[in-house]
N, C-alpha and C positions, 0 to 999 in steps of 0.2 A: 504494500500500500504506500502510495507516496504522490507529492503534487506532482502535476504536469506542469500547471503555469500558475503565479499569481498576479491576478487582474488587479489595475486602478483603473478606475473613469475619467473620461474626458469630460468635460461641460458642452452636451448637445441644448438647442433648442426642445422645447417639450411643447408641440401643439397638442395634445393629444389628452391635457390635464390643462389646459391654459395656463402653466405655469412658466417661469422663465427661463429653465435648465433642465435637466435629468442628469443624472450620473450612470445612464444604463450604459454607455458606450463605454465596457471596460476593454484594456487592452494588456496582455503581457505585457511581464515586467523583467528585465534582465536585470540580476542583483538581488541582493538582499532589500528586503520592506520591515519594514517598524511596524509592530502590531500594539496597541494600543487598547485600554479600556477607554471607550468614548464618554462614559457618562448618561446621565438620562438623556432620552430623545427631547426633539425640540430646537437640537442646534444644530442639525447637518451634520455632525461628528459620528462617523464609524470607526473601525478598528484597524485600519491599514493605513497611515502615513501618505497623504499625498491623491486621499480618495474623500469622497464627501457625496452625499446626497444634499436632493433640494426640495423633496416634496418632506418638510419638514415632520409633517402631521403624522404621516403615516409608517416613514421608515429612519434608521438610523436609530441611536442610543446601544446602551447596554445590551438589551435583548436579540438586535439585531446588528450584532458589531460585524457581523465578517459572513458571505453568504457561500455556501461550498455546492457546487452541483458536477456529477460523477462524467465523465471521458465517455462511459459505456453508455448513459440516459442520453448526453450529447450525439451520442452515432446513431441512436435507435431513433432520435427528431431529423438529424439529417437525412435518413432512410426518407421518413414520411414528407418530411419537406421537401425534397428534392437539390439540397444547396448545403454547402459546407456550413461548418459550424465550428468557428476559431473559440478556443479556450478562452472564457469571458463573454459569448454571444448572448447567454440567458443575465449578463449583467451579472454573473459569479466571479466573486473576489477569488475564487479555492477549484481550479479546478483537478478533479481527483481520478487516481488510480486504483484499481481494485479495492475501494473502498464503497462498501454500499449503504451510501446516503440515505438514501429513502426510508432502508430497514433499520438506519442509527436508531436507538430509543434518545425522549427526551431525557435531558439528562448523562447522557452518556459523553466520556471524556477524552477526548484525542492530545496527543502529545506529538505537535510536529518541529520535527529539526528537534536541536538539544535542550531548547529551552520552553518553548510556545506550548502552551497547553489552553483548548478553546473545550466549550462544552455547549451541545446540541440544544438548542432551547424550543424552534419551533420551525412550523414549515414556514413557504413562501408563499403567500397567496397575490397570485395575480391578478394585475390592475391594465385599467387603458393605454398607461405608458407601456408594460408589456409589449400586447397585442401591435400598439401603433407603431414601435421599435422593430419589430418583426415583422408588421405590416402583412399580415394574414388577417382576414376577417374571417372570426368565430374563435379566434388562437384562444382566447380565457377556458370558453367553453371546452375546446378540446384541453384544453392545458389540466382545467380540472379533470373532464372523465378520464385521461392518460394516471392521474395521482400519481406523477413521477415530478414531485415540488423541488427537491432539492431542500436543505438545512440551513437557517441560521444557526449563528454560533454567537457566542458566550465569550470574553476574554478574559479566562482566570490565570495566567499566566502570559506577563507581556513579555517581548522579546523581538526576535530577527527572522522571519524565514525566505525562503525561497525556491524558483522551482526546482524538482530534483528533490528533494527535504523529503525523509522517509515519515510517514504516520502511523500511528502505534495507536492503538484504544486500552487506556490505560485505567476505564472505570467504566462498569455498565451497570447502571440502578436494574434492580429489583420488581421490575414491573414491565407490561408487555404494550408500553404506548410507544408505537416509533411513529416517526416524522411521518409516514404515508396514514398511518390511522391518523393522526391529529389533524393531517390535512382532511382527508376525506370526511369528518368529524366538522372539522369547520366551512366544509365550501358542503358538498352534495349530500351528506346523510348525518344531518343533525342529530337522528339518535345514537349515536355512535358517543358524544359532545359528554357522556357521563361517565363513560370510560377513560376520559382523558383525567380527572380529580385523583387519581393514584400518582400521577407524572407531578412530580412537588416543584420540580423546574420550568415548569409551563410558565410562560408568561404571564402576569395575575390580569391583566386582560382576558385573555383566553381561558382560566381558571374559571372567571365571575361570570363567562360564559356559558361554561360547562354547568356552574354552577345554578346559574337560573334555568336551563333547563330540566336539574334534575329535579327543582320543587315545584314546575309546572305541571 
């Protein structure tokens, strides 16, 4: 298991949110990147040195400092889409080798290169800058039925990585919520949404989710 590439964003225009940037255009990075705990959301601050979001509301902070989506889910969209797919196309900071994202549990803890250590907090739920970045129409829709989300991560250990940097799972909680059930939990089969209150690393967003479904 080990990175192939690690992505930073460039500042595109963003029609597609009326907003005034996105940071989905990531690109390879040659060199070492500075991994950082961002803090709460609200300020553009992720977890890679040199990278930032701009839709402030919705992404960046702690919860969603650094986003990893797998080499293998990348080939299996190029299949269906017809067109290459460079390490960083889904807007992933982490793109990964024989690591499978999907089936990480929340909670569970990766040690990449000798010092970095990130932890799986929740999936990616896709939005119109997606879709308009990609420029497929229906891409959400299919993005959900696919439930190949891809993982945010957690920065409990700051430090240096880079591509090549081998990945080690060096914690796996005690419970069966991985990143494709919380996804599919939170976008298509909301009863799913009470199985996710075991996962104590959920986002307390997504927790007070689960949460009021189960006293409905």
């Amino acid at each position: 298991m080990k990175l192939l590439s690690v992505n930073v964003g460039r500042p595109r225009p963003n029609p597609w949110k009326g907003l005034s940037a996105t940071g989905i255009d990531k690109r390879p990075v040659h060199g070492p990147v500075s991994v950082i705990a961002p803090g709460p959301k609200g300020t553009g601050t992720v977890g890679l040195v040199g990278d930032r979001v701009y839709d402030v509301k919705h992404h960046g902070g702690s919860d969603q400092a650094v986003y990893a989506y797998a080499r293998e889910d990348l080939d299996e969209w190029q299949a269906e889409l017809g067109r290459p797919l460079a390490g960083g196309a889904f807007g992933d900071n982490l793109t990964t080798l024989g690591l499978d994202v999907n089936g990480a549990l929340i909670g569970e803890r990766w040690r990449i290169g000798p010092h970095v250590v990130l932890e799986v907090s929740c999936a990616r739920i896709p939005c119109a800058t997606f879709q308009g970045w990609l420029e497929r129409e229906g891409w959400i829709k299919r993005f959900m039925q696919a439930a190949l989300p891809g993982a945010y991560l957690r920065v409990i250990e700051p430090g240096e990585i880079r591509a090549g940097d081998p990945v080690e799972i060096v914690h796996r909680p005690d419970h069966d919520v991985s990143v494709a059930l919380a996804f599919r939990a939170m976008t298509l089969e909301p009863e799913l949404l009470p199985r996710l209150l075991v996962a104590d690393a959920l986002p307390e967003e997504s927790r007070e989710l689960a949460r009021r479904r189960t006293t409905t």
